[in-house]
mmCIF file of the N, C-alpha and C atoms, coordinates in Angstrom:
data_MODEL
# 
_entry.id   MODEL 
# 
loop_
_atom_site.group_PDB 
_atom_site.id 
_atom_site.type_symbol 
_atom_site.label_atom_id 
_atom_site.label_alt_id 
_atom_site.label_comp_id 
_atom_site.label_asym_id 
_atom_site.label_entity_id 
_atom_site.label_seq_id 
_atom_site.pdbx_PDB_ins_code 
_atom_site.Cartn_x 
_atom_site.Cartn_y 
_atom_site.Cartn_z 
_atom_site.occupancy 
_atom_site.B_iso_or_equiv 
_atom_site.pdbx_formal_charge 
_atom_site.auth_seq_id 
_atom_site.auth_comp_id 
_atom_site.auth_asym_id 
_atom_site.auth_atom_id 
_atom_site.pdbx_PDB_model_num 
ATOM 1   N N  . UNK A 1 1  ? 14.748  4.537   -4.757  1.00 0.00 ? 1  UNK A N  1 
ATOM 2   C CA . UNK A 1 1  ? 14.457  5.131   -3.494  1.00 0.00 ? 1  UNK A CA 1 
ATOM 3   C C  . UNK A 1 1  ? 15.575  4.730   -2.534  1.00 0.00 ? 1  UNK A C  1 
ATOM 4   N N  . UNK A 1 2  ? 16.148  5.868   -2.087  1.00 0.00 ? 2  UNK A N  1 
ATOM 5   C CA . UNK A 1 2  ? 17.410  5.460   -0.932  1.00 0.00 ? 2  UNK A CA 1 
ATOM 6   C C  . UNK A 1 2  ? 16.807  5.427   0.472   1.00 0.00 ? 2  UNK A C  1 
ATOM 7   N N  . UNK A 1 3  ? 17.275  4.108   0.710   1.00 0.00 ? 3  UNK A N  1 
ATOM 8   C CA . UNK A 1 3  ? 16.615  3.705   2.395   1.00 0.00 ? 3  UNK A CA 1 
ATOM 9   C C  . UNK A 1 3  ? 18.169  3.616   2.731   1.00 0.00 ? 3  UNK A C  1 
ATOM 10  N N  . UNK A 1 4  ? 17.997  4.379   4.519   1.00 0.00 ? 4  UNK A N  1 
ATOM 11  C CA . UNK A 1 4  ? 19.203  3.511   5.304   1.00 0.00 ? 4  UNK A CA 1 
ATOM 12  C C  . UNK A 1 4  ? 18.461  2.543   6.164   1.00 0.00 ? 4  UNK A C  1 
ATOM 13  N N  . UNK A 1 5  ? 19.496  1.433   6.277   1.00 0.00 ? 5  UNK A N  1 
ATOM 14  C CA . UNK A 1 5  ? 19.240  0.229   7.320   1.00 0.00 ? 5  UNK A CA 1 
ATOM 15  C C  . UNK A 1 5  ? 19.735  0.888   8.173   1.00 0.00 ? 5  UNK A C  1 
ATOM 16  N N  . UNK A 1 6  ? 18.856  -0.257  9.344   1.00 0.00 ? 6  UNK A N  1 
ATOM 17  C CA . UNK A 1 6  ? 19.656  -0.074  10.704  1.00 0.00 ? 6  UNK A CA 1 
ATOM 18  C C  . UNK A 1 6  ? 20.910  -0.275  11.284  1.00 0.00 ? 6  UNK A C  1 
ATOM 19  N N  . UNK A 1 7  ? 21.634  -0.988  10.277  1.00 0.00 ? 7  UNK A N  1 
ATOM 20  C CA . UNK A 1 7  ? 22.892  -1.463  10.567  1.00 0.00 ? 7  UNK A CA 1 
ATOM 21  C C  . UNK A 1 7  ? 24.022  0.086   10.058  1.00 0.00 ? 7  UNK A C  1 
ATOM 22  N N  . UNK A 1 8  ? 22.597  0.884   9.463   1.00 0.00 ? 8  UNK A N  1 
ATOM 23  C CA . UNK A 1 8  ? 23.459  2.450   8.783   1.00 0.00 ? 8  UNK A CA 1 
ATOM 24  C C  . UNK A 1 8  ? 23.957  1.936   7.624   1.00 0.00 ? 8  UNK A C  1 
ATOM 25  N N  . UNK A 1 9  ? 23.919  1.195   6.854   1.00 0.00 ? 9  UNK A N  1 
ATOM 26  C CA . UNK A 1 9  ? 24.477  0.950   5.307   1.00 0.00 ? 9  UNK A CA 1 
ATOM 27  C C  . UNK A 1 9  ? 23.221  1.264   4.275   1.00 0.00 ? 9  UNK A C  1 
ATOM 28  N N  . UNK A 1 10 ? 23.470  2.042   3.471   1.00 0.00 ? 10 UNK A N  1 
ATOM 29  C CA . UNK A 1 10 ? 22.808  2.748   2.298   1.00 0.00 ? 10 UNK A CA 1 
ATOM 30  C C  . UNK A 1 10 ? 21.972  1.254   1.598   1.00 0.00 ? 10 UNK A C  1 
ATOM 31  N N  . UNK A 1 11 ? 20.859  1.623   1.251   1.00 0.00 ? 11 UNK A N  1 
ATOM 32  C CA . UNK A 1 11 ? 19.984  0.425   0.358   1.00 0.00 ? 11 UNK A CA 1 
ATOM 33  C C  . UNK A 1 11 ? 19.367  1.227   -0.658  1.00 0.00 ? 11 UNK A C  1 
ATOM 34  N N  . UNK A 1 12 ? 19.541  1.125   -1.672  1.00 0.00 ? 12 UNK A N  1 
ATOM 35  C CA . UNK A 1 12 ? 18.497  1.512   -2.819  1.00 0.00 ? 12 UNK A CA 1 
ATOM 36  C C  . UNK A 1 12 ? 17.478  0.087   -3.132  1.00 0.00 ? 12 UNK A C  1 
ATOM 37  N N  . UNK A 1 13 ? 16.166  0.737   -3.317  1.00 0.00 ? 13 UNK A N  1 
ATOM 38  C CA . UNK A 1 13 ? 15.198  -0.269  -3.864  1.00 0.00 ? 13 UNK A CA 1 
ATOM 39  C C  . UNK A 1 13 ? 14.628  0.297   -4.497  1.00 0.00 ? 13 UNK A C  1 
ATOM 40  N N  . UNK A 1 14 ? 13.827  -0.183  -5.590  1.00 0.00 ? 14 UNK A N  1 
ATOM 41  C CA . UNK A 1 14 ? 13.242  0.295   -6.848  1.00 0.00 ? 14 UNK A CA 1 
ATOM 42  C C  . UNK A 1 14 ? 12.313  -0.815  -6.817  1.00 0.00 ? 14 UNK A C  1 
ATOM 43  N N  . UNK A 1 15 ? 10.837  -0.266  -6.847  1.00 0.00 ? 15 UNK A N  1 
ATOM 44  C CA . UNK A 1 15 ? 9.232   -0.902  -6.740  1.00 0.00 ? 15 UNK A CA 1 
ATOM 45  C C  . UNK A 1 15 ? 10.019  -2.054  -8.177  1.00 0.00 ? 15 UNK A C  1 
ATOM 46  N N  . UNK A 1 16 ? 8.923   -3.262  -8.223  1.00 0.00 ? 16 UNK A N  1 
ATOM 47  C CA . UNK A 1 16 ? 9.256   -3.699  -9.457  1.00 0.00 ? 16 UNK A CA 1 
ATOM 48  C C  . UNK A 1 16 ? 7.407   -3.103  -9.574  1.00 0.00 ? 16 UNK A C  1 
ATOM 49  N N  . UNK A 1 17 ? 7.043   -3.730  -11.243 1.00 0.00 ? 17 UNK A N  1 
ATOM 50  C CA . UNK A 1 17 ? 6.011   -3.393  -12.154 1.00 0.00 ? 17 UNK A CA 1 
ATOM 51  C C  . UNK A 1 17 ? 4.615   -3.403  -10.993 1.00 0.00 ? 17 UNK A C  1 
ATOM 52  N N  . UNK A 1 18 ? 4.763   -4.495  -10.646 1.00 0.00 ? 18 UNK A N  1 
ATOM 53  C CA . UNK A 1 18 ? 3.409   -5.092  -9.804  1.00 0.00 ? 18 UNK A CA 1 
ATOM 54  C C  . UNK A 1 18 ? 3.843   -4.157  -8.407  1.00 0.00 ? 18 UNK A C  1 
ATOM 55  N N  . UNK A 1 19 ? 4.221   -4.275  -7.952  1.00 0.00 ? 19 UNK A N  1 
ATOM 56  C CA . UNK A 1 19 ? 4.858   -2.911  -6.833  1.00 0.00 ? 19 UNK A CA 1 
ATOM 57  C C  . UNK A 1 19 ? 4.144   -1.628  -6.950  1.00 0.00 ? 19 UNK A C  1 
ATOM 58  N N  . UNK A 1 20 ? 4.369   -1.205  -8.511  1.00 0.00 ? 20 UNK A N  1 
ATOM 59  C CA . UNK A 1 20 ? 4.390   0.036   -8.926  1.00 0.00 ? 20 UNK A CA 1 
ATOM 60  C C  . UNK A 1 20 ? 2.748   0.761   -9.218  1.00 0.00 ? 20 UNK A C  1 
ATOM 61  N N  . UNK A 1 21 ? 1.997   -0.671  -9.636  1.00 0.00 ? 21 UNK A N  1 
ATOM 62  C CA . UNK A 1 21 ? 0.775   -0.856  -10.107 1.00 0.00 ? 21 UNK A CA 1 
ATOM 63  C C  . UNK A 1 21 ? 0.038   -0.510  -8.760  1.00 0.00 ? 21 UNK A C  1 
ATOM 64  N N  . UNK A 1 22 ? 0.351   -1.258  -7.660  1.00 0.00 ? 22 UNK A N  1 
ATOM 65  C CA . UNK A 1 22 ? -0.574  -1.713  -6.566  1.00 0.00 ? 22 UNK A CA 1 
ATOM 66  C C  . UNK A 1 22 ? -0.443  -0.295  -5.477  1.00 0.00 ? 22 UNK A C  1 
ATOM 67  N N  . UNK A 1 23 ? 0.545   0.554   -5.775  1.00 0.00 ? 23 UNK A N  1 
ATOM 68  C CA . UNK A 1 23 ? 0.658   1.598   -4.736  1.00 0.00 ? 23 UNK A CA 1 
ATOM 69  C C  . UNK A 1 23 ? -0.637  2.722   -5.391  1.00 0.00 ? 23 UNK A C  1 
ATOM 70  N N  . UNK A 1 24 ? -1.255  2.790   -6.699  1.00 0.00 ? 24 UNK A N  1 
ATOM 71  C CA . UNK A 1 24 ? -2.061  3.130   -6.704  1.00 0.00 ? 24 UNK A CA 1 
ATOM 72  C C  . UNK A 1 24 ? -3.585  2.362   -6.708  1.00 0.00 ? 24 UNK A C  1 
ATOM 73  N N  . UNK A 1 25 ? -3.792  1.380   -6.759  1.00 0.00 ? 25 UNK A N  1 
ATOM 74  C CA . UNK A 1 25 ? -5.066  0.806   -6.906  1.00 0.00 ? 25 UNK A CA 1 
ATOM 75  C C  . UNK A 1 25 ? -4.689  -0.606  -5.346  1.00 0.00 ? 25 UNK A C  1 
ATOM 76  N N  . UNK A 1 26 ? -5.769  -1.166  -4.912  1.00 0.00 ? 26 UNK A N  1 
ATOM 77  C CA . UNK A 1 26 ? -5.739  -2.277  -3.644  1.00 0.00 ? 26 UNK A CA 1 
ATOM 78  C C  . UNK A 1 26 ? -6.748  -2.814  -4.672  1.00 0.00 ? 26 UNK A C  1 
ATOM 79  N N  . UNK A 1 27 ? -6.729  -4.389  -4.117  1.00 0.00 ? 27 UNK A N  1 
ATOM 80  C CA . UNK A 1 27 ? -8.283  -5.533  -4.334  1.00 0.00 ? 27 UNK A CA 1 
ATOM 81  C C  . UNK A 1 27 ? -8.222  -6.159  -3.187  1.00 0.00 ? 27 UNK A C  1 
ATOM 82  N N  . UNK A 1 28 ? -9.299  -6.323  -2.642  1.00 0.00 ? 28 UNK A N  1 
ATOM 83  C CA . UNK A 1 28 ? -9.990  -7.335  -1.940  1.00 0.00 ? 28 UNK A CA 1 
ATOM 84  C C  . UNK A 1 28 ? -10.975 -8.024  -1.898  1.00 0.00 ? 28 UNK A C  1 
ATOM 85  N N  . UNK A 1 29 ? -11.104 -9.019  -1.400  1.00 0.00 ? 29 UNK A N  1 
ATOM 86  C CA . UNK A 1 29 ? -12.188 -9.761  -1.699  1.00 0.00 ? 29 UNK A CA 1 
ATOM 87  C C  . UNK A 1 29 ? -13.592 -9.573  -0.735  1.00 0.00 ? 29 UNK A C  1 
ATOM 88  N N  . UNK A 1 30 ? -13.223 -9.252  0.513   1.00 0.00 ? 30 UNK A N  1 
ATOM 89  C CA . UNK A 1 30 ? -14.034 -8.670  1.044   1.00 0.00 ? 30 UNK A CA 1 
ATOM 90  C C  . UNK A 1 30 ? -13.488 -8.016  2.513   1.00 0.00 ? 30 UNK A C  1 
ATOM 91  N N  . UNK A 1 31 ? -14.368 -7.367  3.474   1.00 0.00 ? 31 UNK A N  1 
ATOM 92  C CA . UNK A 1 31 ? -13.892 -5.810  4.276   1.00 0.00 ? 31 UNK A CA 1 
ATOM 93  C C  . UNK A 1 31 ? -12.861 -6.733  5.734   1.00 0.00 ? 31 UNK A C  1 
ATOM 94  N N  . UNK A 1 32 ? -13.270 -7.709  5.573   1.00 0.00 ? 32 UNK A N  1 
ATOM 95  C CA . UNK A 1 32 ? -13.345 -8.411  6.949   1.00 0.00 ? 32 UNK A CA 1 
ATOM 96  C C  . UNK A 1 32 ? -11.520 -7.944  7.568   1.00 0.00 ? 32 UNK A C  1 
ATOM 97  N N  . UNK A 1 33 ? -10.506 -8.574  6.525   1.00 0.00 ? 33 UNK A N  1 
ATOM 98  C CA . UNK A 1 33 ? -9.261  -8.517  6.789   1.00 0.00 ? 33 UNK A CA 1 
ATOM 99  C C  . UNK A 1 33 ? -8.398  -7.171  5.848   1.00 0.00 ? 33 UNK A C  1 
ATOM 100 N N  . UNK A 1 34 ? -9.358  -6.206  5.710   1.00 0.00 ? 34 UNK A N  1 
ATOM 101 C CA . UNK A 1 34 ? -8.800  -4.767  5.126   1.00 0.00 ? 34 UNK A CA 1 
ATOM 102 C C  . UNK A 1 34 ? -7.866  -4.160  5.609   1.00 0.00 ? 34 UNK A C  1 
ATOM 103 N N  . UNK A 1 35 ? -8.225  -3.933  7.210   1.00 0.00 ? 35 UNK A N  1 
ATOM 104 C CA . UNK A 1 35 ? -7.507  -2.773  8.203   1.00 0.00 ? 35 UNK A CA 1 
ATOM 105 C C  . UNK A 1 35 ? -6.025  -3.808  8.347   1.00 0.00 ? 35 UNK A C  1 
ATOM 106 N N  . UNK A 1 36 ? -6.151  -4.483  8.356   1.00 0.00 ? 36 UNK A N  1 
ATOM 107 C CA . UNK A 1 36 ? -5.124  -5.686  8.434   1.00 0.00 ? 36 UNK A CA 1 
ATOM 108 C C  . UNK A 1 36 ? -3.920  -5.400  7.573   1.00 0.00 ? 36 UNK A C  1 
ATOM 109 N N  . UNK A 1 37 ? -4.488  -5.722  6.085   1.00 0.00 ? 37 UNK A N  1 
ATOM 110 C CA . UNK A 1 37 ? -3.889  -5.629  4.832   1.00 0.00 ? 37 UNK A CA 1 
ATOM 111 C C  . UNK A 1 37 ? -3.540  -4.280  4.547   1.00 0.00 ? 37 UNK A C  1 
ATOM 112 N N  . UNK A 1 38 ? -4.236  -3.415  5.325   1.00 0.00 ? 38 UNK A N  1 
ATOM 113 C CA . UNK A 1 38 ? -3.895  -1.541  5.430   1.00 0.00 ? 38 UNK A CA 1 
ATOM 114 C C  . UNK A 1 38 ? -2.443  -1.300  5.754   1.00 0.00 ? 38 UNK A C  1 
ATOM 115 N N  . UNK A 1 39 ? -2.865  -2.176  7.340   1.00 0.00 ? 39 UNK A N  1 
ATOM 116 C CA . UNK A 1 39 ? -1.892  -2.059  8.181   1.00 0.00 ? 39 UNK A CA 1 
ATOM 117 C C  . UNK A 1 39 ? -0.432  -2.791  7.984   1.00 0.00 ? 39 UNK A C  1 
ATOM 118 N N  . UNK A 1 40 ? -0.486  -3.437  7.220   1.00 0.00 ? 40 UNK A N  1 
ATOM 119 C CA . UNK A 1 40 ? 0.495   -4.288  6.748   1.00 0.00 ? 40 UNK A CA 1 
ATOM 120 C C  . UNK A 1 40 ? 1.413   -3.405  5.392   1.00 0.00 ? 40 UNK A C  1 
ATOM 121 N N  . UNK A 1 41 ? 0.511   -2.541  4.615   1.00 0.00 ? 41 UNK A N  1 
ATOM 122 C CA . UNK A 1 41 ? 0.950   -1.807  3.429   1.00 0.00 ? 41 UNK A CA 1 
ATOM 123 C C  . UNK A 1 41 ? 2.032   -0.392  4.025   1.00 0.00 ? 41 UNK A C  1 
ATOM 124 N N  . UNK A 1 42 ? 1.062   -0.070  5.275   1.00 0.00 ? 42 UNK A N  1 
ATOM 125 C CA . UNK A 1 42 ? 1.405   1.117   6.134   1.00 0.00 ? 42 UNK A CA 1 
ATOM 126 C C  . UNK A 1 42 ? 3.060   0.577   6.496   1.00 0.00 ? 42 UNK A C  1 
ATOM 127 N N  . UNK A 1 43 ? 3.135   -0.312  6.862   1.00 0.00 ? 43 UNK A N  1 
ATOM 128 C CA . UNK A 1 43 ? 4.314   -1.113  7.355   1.00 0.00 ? 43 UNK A CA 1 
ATOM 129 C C  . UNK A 1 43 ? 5.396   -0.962  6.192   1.00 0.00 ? 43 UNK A C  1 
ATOM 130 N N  . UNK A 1 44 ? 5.099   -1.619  4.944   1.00 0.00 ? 44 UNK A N  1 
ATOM 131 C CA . UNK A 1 44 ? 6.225   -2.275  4.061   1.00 0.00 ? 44 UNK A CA 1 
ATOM 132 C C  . UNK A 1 44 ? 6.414   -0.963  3.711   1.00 0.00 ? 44 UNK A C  1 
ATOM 133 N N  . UNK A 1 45 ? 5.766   0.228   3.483   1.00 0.00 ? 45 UNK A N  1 
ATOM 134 C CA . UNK A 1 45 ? 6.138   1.716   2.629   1.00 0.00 ? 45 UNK A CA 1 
ATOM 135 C C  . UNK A 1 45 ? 7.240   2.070   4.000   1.00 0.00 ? 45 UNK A C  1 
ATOM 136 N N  . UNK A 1 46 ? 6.891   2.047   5.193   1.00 0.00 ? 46 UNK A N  1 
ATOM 137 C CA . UNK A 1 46 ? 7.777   2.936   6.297   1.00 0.00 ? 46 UNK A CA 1 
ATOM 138 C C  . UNK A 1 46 ? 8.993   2.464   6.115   1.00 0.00 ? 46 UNK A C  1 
ATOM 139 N N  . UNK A 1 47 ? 8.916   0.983   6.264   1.00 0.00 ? 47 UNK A N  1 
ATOM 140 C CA . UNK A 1 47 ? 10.449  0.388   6.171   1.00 0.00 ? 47 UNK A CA 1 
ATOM 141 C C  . UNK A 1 47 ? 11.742  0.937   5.078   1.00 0.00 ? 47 UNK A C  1 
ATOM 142 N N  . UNK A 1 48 ? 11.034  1.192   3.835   1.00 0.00 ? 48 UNK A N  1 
ATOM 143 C CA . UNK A 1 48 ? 11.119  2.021   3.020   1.00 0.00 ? 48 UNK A CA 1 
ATOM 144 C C  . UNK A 1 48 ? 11.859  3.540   3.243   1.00 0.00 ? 48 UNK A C  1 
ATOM 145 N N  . UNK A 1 49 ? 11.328  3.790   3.941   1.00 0.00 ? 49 UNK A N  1 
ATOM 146 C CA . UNK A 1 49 ? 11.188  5.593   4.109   1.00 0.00 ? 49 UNK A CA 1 
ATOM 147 C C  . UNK A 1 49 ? 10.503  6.240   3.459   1.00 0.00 ? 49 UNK A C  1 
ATOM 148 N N  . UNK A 1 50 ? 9.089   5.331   2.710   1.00 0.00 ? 50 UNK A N  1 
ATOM 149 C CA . UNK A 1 50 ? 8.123   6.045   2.033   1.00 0.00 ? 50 UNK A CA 1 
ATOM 150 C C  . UNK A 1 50 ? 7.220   6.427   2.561   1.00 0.00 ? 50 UNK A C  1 
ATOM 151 N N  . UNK A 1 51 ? 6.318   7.421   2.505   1.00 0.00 ? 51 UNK A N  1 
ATOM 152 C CA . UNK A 1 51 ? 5.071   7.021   2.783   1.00 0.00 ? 51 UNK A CA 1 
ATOM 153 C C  . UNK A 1 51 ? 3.843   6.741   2.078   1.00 0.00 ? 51 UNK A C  1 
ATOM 154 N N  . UNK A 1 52 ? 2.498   6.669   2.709   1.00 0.00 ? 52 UNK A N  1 
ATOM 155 C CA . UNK A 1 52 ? 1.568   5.612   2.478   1.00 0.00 ? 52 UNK A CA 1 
ATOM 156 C C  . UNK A 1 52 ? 0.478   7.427   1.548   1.00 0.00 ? 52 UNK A C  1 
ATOM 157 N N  . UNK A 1 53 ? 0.420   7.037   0.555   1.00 0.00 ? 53 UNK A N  1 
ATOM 158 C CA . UNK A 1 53 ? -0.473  7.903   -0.731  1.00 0.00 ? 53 UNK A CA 1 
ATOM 159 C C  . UNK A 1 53 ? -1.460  7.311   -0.615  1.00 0.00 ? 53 UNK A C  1 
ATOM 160 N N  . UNK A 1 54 ? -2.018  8.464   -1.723  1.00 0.00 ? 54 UNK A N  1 
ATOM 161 C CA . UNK A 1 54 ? -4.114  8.015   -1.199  1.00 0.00 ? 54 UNK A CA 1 
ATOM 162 C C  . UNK A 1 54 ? -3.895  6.732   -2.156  1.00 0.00 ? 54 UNK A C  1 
ATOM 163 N N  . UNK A 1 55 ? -5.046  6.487   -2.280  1.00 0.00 ? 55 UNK A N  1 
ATOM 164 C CA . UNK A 1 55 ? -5.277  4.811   -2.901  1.00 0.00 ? 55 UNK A CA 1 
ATOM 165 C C  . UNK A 1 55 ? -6.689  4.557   -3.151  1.00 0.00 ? 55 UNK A C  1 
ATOM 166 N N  . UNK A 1 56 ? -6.719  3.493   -4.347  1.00 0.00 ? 56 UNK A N  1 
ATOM 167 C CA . UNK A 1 56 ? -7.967  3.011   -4.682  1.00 0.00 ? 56 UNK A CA 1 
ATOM 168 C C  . UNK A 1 56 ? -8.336  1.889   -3.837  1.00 0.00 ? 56 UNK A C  1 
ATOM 169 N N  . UNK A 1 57 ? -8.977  1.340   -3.065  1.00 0.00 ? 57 UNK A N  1 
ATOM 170 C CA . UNK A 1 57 ? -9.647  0.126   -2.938  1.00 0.00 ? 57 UNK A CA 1 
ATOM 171 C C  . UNK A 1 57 ? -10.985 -0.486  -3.638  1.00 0.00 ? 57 UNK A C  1 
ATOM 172 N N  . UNK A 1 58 ? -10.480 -1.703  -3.968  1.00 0.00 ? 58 UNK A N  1 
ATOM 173 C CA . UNK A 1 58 ? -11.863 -2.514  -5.112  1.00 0.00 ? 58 UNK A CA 1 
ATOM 174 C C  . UNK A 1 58 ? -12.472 -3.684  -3.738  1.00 0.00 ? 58 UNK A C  1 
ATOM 175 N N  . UNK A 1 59 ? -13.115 -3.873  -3.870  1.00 0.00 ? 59 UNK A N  1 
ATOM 176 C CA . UNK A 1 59 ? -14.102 -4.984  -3.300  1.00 0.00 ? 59 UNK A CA 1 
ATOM 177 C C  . UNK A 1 59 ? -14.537 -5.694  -3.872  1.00 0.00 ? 59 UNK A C  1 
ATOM 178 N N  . UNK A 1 60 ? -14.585 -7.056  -4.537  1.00 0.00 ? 60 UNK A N  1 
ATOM 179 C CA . UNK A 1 60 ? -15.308 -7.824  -5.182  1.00 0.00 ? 60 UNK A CA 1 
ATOM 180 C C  . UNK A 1 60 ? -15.077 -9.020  -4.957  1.00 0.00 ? 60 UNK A C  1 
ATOM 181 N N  . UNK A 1 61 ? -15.455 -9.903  -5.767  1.00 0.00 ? 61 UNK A N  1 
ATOM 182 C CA . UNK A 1 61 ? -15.133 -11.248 -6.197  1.00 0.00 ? 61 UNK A CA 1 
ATOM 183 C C  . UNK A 1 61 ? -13.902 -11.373 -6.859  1.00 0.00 ? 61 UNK A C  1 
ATOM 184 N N  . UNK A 1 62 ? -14.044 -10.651 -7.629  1.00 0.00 ? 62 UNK A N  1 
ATOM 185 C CA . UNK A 1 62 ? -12.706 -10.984 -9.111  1.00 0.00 ? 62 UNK A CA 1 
ATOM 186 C C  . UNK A 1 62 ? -12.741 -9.432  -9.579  1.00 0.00 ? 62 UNK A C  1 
ATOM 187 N N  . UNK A 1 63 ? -12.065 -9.171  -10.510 1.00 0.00 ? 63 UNK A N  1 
ATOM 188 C CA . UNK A 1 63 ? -11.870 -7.810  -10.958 1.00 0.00 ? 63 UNK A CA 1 
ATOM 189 C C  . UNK A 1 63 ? -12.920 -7.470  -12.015 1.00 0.00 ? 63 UNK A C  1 
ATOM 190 N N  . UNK A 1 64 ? -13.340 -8.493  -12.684 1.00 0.00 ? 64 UNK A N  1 
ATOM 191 C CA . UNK A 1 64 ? -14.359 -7.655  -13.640 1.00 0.00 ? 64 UNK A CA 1 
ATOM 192 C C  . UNK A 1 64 ? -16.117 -8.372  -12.474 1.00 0.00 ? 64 UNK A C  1 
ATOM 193 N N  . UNK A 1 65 ? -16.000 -8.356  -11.776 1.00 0.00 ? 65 UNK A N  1 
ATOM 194 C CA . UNK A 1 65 ? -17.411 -8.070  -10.737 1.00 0.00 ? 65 UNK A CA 1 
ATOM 195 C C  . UNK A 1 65 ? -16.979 -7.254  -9.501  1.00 0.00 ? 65 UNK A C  1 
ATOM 196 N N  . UNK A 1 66 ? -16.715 -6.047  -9.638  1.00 0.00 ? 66 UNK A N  1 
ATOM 197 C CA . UNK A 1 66 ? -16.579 -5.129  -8.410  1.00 0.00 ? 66 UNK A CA 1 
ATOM 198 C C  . UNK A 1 66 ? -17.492 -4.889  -7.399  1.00 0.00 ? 66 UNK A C  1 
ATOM 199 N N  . UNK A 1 67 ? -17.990 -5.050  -6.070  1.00 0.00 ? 67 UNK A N  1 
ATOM 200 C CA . UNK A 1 67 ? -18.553 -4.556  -5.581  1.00 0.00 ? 67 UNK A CA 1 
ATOM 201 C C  . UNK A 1 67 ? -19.046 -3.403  -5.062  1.00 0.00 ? 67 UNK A C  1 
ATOM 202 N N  . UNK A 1 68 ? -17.743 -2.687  -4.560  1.00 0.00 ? 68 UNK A N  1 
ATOM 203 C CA . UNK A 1 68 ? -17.639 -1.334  -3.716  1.00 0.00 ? 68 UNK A CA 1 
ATOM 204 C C  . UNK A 1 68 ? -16.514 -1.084  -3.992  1.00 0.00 ? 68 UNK A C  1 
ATOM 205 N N  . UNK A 1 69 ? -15.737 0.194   -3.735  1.00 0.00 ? 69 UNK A N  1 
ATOM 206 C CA . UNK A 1 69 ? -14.524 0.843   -3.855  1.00 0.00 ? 69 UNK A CA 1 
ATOM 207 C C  . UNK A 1 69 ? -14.627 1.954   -3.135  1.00 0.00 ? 69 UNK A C  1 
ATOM 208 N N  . UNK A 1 70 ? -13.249 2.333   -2.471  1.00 0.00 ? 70 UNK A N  1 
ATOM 209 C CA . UNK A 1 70 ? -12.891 3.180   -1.255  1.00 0.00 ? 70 UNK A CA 1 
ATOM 210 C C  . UNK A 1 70 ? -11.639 3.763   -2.015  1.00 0.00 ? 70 UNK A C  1 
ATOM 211 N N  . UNK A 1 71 ? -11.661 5.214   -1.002  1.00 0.00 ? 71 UNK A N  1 
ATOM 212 C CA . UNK A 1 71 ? -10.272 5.513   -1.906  1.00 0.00 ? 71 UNK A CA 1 
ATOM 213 C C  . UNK A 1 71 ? -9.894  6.128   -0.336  1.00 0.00 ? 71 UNK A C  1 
ATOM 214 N N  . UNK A 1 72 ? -9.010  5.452   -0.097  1.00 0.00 ? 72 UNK A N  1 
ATOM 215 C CA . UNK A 1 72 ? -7.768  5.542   1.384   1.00 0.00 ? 72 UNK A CA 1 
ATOM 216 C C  . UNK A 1 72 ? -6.877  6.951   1.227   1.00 0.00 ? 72 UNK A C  1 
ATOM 217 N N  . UNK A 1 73 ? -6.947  7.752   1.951   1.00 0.00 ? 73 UNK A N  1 
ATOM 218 C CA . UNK A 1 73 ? -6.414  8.832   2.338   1.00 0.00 ? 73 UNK A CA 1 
ATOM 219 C C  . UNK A 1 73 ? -5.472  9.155   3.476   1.00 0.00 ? 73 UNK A C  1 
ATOM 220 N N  . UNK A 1 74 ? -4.303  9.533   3.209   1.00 0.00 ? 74 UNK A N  1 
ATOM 221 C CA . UNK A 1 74 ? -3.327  9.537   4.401   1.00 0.00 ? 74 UNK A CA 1 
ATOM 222 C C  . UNK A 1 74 ? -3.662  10.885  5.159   1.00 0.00 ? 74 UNK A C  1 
ATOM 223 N N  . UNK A 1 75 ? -3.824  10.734  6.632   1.00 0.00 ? 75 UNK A N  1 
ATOM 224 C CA . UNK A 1 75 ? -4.001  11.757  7.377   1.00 0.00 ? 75 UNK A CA 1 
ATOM 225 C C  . UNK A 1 75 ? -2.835  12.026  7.995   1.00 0.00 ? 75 UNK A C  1 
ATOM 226 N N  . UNK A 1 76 ? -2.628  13.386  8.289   1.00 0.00 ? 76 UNK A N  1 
ATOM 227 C CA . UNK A 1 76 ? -1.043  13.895  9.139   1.00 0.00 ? 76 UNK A CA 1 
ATOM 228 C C  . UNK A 1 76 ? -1.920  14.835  10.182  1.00 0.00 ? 76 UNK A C  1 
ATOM 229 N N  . UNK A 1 77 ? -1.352  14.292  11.018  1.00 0.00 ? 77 UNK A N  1 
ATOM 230 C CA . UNK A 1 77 ? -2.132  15.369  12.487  1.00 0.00 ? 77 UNK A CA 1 
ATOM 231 C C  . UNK A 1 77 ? -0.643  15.798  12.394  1.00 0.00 ? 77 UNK A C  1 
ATOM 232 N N  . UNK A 1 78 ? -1.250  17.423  12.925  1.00 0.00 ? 78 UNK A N  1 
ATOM 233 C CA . UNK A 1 78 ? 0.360   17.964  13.246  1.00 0.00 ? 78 UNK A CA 1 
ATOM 234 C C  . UNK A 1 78 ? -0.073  18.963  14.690  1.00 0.00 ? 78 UNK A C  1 
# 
């Protein structure tokens, strides 16, 4: 993925594995610090020049006791 910096010099970055994994599925442990961790994902994709795709969210304890799951949707007002 070609990003320019602000300094205007060309950056390529390429997700690594766990990168690649997590842009489709989220975990949390619980809702409290979500919008947070949203807002923080919303962040690292822009810097990027990506943007933010729908998504799974898990809720649980650990991964094999799930609680709830959300699936995050990017809205574009135009």
């Amino acid at each position: 993925m070609k990003n320019i910096l602000p300094s205007g010099k060309n950056k390529f970055w390429k997700p690594s594995l766990l990168e690649s994994s997590s842009a489709f599925t989220f975990f949390c442990t619980n809702l409290i610090g979500l919008q947070e961790d949203i807002d923080k994902r919303r962040l690292k994709y822009s810097q990027y020049g990506a943007t933010n795709q729908l998504y799974i969210i898990f809720v649980g304890k650990d991964f094999s006791s799930i609680d709830s799951c959300y699936i995050k949707v990017l809205i574009i007002y135009m």
